[in-house]
C-alpha positions as CSV (number, residue, x, y, z in Angstrom):
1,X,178.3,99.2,225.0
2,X,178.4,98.5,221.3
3,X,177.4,102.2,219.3
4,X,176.6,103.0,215.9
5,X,176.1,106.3,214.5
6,X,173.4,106.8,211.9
7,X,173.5,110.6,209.3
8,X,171.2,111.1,206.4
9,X,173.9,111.6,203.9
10,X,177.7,112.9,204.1
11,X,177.6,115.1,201.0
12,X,178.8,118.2,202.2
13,X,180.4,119.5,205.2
14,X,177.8,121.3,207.4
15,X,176.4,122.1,210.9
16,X,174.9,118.4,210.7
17,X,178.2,116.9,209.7
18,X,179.6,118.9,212.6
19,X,177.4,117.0,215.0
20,X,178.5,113.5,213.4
21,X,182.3,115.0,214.0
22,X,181.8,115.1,217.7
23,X,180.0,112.0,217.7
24,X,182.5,110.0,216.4
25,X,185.3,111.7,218.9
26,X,182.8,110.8,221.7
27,X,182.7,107.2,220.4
28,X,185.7,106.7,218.1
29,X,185.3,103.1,216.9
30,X,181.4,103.7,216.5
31,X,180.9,102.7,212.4
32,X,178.9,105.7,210.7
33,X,175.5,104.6,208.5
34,X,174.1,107.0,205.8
35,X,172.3,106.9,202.6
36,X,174.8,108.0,200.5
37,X,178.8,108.9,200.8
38,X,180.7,111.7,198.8
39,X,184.0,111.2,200.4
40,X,185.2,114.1,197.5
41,X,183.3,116.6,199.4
42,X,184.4,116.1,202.8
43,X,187.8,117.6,202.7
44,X,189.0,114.1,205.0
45,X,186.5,114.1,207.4
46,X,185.8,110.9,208.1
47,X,188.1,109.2,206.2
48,X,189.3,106.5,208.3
49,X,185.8,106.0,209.7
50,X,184.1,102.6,208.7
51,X,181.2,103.9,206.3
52,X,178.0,102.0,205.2
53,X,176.3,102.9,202.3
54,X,172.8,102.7,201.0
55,X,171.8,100.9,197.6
56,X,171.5,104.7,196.3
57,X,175.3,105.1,196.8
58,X,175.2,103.2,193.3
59,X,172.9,105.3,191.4
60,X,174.8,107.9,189.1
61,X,172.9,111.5,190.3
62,X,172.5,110.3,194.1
63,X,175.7,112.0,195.5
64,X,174.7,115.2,193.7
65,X,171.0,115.7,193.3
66,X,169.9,113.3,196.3
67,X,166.5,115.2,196.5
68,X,165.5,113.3,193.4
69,X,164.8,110.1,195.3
70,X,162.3,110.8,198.2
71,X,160.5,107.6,196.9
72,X,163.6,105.8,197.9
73,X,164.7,107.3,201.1
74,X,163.0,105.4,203.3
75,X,163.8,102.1,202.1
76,X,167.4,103.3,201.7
77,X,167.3,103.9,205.5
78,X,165.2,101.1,206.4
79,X,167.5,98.1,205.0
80,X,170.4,98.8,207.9
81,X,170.8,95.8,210.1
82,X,171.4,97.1,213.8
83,X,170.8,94.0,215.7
84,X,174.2,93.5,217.0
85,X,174.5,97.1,218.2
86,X,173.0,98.3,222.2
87,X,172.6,101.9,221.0
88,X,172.3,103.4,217.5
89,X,172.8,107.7,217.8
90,X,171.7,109.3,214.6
91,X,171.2,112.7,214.5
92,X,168.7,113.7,211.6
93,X,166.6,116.5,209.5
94,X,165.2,114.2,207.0
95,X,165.4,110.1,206.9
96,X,168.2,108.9,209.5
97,X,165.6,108.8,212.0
98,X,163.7,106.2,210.2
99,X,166.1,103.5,210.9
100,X,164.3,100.4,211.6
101,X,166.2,98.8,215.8
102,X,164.7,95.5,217.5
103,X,163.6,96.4,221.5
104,X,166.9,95.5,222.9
105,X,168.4,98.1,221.1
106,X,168.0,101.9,222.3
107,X,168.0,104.8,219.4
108,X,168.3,108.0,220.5
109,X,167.8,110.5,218.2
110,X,169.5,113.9,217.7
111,X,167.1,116.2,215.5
112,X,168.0,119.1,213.7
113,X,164.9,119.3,212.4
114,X,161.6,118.0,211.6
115,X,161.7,117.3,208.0
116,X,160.9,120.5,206.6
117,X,160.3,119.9,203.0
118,X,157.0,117.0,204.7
119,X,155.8,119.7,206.9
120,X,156.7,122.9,205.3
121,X,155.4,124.5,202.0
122,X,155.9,121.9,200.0
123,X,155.6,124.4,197.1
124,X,158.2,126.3,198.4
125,X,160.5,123.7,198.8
126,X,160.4,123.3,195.2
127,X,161.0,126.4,194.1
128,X,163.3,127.0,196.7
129,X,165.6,123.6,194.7
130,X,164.9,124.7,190.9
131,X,163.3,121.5,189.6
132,X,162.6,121.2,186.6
133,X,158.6,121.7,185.7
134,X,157.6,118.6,185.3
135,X,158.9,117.2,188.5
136,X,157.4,120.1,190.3
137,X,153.9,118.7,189.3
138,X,154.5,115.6,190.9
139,X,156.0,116.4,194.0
140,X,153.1,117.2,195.7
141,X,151.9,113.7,194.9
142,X,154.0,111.9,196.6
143,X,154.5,114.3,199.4
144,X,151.7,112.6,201.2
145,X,153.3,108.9,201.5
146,X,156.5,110.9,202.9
147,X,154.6,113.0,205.4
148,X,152.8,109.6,206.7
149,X,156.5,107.6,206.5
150,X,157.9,110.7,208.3
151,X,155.3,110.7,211.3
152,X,154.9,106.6,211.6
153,X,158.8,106.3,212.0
154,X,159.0,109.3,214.3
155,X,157.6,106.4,216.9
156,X,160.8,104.1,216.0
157,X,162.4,106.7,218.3
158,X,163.2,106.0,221.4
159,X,164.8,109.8,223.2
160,X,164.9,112.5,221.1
161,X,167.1,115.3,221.4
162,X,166.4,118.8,220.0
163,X,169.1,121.0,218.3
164,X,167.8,124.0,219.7
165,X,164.0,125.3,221.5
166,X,163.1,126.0,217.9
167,X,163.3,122.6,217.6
168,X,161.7,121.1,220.2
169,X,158.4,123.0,219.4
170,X,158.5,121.7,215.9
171,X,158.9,117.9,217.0
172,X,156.6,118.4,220.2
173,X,153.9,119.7,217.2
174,X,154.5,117.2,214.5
175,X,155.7,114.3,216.2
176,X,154.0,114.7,219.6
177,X,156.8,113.9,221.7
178,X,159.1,115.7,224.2
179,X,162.9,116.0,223.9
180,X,165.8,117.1,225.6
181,X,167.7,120.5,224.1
182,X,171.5,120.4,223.5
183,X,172.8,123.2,221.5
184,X,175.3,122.1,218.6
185,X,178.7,122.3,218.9
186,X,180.8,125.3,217.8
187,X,184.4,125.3,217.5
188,X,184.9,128.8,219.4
189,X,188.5,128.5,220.3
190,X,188.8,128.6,216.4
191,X,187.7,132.7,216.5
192,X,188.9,135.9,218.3
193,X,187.7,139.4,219.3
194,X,190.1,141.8,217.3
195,X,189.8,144.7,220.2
196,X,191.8,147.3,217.7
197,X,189.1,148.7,215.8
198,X,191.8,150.2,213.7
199,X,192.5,147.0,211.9
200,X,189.0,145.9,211.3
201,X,187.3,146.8,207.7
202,X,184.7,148.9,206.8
203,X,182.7,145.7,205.2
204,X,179.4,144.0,206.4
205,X,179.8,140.2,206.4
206,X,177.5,137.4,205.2
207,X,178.6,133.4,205.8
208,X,176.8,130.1,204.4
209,X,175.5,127.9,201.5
210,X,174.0,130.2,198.5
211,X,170.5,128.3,199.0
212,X,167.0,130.3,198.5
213,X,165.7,130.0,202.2
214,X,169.0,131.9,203.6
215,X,168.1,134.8,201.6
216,X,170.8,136.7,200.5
217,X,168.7,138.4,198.0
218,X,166.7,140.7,200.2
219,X,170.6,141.6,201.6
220,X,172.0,142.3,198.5
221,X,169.0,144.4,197.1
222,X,169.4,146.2,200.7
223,X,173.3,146.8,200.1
224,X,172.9,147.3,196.2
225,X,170.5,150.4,198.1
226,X,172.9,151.5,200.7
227,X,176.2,151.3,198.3
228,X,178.2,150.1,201.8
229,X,180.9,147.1,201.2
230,X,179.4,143.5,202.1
231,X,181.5,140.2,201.4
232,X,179.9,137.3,201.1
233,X,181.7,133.7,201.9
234,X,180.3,130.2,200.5
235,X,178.6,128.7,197.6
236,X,175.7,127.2,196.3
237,X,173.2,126.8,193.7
238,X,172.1,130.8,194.1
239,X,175.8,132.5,193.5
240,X,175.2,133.1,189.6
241,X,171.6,134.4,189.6
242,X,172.8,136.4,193.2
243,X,176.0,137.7,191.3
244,X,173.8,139.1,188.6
245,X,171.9,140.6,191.1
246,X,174.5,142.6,192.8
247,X,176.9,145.9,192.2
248,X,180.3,146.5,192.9
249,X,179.9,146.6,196.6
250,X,179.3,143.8,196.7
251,X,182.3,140.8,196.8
252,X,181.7,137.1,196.3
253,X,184.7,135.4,198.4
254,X,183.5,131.4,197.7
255,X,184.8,129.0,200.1
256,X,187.2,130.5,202.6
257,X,189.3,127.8,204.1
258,X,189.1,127.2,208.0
259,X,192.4,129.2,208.5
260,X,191.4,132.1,206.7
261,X,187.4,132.6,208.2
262,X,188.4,133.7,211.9
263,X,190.4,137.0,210.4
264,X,186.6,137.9,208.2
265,X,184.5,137.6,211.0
266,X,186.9,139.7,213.8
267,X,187.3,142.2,211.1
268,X,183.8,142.6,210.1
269,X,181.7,145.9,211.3
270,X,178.7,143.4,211.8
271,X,177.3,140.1,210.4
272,X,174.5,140.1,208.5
273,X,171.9,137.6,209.6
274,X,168.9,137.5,207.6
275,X,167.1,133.5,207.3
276,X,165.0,131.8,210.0
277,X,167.5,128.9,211.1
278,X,166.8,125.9,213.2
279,X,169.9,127.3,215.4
280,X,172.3,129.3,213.3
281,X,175.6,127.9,213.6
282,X,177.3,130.7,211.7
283,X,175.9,133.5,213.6
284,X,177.0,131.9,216.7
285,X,180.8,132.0,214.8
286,X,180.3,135.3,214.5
287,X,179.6,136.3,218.5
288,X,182.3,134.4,219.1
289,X,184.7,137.1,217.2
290,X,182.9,139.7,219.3
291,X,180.9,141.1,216.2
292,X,176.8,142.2,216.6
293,X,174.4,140.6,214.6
294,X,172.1,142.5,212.5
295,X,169.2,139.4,212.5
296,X,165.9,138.8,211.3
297,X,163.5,138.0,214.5
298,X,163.0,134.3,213.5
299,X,163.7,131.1,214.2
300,X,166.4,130.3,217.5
301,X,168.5,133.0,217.4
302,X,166.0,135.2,219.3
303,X,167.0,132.8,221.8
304,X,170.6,133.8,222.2
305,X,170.7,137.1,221.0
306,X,170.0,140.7,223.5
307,X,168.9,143.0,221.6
308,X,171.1,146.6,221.6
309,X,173.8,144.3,223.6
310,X,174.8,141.3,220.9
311,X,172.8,143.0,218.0
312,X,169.7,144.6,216.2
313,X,166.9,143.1,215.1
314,X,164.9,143.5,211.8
315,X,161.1,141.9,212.0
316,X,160.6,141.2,208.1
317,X,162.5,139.5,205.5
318,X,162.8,142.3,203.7
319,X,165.2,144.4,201.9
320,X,163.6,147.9,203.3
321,X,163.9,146.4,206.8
322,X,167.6,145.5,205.9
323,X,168.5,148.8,204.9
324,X,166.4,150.5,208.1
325,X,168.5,148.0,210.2
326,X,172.0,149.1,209.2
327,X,171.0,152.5,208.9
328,X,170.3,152.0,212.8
329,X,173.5,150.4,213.4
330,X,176.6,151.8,215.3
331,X,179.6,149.7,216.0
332,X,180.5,151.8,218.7
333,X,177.4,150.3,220.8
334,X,178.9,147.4,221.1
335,X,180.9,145.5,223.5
336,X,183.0,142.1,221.8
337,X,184.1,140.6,224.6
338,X,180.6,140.6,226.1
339,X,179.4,139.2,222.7
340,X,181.7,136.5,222.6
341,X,181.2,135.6,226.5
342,X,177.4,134.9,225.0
343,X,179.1,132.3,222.2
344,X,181.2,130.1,225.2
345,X,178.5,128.1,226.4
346,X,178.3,126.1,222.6
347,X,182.0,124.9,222.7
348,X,182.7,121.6,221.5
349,X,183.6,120.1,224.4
350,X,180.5,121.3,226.6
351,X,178.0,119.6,223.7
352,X,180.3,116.4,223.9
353,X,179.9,116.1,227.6
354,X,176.3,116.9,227.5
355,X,176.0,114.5,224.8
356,X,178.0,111.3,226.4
357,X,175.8,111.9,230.1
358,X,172.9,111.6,227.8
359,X,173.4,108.5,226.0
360,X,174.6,107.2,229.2
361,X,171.8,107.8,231.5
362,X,169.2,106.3,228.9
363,X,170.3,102.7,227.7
C-alpha cells in the first residue's frame, strides 16, 4: 500500500500538526503535501519528512499571513499529482480536503473542522484576524466562490473521519455526509497528578494561541475583577492589546517549552477554559494533571467533561459568568486521579491504532 499524507499548511505547531505527527509514525515513509512549509516554526518536526510544497510556498507573505490568499487555495491544493499513490490521508479544517484523486485511489479524510471561516460569520472571521479595512470590504465577495469550492470538493471525499461529535454534526449539516469519530491524540504520559496540594500554587491557568475566538478577554476582565493570580502560556496576535488589558495579577509566560508545561498544569488550582473548541486539546492536558476545568458549556468538551466531578461549568462567554464560576469553585471538590482517569482514553497510541484499523478496513 503506497500512502501519502495531505495538511493544509505546516506553519505552526498545533493540535492539527499533532494529528500529521501520528500520521507519519503510523506510516513513516508516507511523503507529507501542504500548501505552504515554514520549517522555522516547527521546532524539527518533520524535518526529515519528504515535503511538497504549493506554488504559494514562493510568494513572500504566504508563510506568515496565508489567510491573504483564499483565491489561491484551492488551486494551490488542487495541482497535487496522487496518481501513483492507493490511499492519500489528509486530515483538514480548511483546503487539504480539496485534493483532487483518480477512482483507484481512496482519500480518507480526517476533519477537524468544517471550514469555519465559509460557514461561520464571515464578518467575524474578519474581525476576529485584524484586516486591514479595505480587505474587509471584499471578503465577503469572494466568500461565496469558497463556500461553493468548499461544498463541491467535500464530494472528492471518499471516508471522512470526525475529530470529535462536535464535528460530525458540523460535516453531517454542511457536507451531508456521515463519518466516523476518533478523538485526537494527546500525549498524556507527558503530564502528572501532583497529589501534595502543598506544592501546588495559588494561580488559575490559561493555555493556547492569543487568537480572538479563544477569548482570553472576558477571563482577564473576570480576573482583573477578582484580583486572584492567573498565568497565561502562549502567543499570538492578541498578547499586546490583552497585556494592556490586564493588572498585575495577571502573568504573560509566552511559549513554555514541552519540559516545562507538565509542572504549570499539576500545579494549577484549576484551568480556565473559556472558547467553544472543535475538541480542546489543551483542556484535555489539563485532566490529564488531575486539575478541574472551569469551561464554558460549548463546543465538545461538554462531551468529556462531569460536571461537579472534572469541573464547573459557566453557560455565557462572559466575564460576570467567569467571575460567578470561580467564585463557585473549591479545589477541595475535586478528585485528580479520577480527573486524569477521564484524560486516558485520548493517548497517542489508542488514536494510532484506531487510526491504522481505519485506513485499513476501507481501501
Amino acid at each position: 500500500m503506497k500512502i501519502a499524507l495531505v495538511h493544509d499548511y505546516l506553519i505552526q505547531y498545533g493540535g492539527a500538526e499533532r494529528v500529521l505527527e501520528c500520521f507519519t509514525e503510523i506510516f513513516p515513509h508516507a511523503h507529507i503535501y501542504t500548501i505552504v512549509y515554514d520549517k522555522d516554526v516547527m521546532h524539527g518536526v518533520f524535518e526529515n519528512k519528504k515535503i511538497h510544497t504549493s506554488f504559494l510556498q514562493k510568494f513572500p507573505l504566504a508563510k506568515k499571513r496565508h489567510r491573504l490568499f483564499p483565491m489561491l487555495m484551492p488551486s494551490a491544493i488542487e495541482q497535487f499529482d496522487f496518481s501513483k499513490y492507493d490511499v492519500v490521508l489528509s486530515d483538514s479544517s480548511s483546503y487539504a480536503k480539496g485534493i483532487i484523486t483518480g477512482p483507484e485511489t481512496t482519500h480518507i479524510c480526517y476533519m477537524h473542522t468544517p471550514m469555519r471561516y465559509a460557514w461561520d460569520d464571515c464578518q467575524k472571521y474578519t474581525d476576529d484576524f485584524g484586516f486591514p479595512k479595505f480587505i474587509k470590504r471584499t471578503i465577503p465577495f469572494f466568500m461565496n466562490f469558497v463556500r461553493i469550492w468548499d461544498s463541491v470538493s467535500a464530494e472528492r471525499v471518499d471516508k471522512f473521519i470526525a475529530n470529535s461529535n462536535f464535528v460530525a454534526k458540523r460535516i453531517s449539516k454542511y457536507y451531508r455526509k456521515k463519518s466516523r469519530v476518533i478523538n485526537p491524540p494527546v500525549a498524556v504520559d507527558n503530564f502528572y497528578v501532583e497529589n501534595n496540594s502543598e506544592k501546588r500554587g495559588s494561580y488559575f491557568l490559561m493555555v493556547g494561541r492569543l487568537i480572538a475566538y479563544k477569548r482570553h478577554d472576558i477571563v482577564i476582565e473576570a480576573f482583573n475583577r477578582l484580583g486572584l493570580s492567573l498565568k497565561i502560556i502562549g502567543r499570538g496576535p492578541e498578547m499586546k492589546r490583552l497585556q494592556k488589558m490586564a493588572k498585575s495579577n495577571i502573568e504573560f509566560l509566552g511559549r513554555v517549552d514541552d519540559a516545562s508545561l507538565p509542572k504549570y498544569y499539576a500545579n494549577c488550582k484549576a484551568f480556565i477554559f473559556p472558547q467553544e473548541e472543535d475538541f480542546g486539546i489543551v483542556a484535555i492536558e489539563a485532566m490529564a494533571s488531575g486539575r478541574p476545568l472551569i469551561a464554558y458549556r460549548g463546543g465538545d468538551i461538554a462531551e468529556h467533561m462531569e460536571e461537579g466531578k472534572i469541573g464547573i461549568f459557566f453557560e455565557k462567554q462572559r466575564a460576570g459568568d467567569v467571575v460567578t464560576a470561580v467564585k463557585k469553585f473549591r479545589s477541595e471538590d475535586f478528585d485528580g486521579n479520577y480527573i486524569r482517569s477521564k484524560s486516558l482514553k485520548f493517548d497517542r497510541e489508542i488514536f494510532k491504532k484506531k487510526i491504522k484499523e481505519f485506513v485499513e478496513n476501507n481501501i
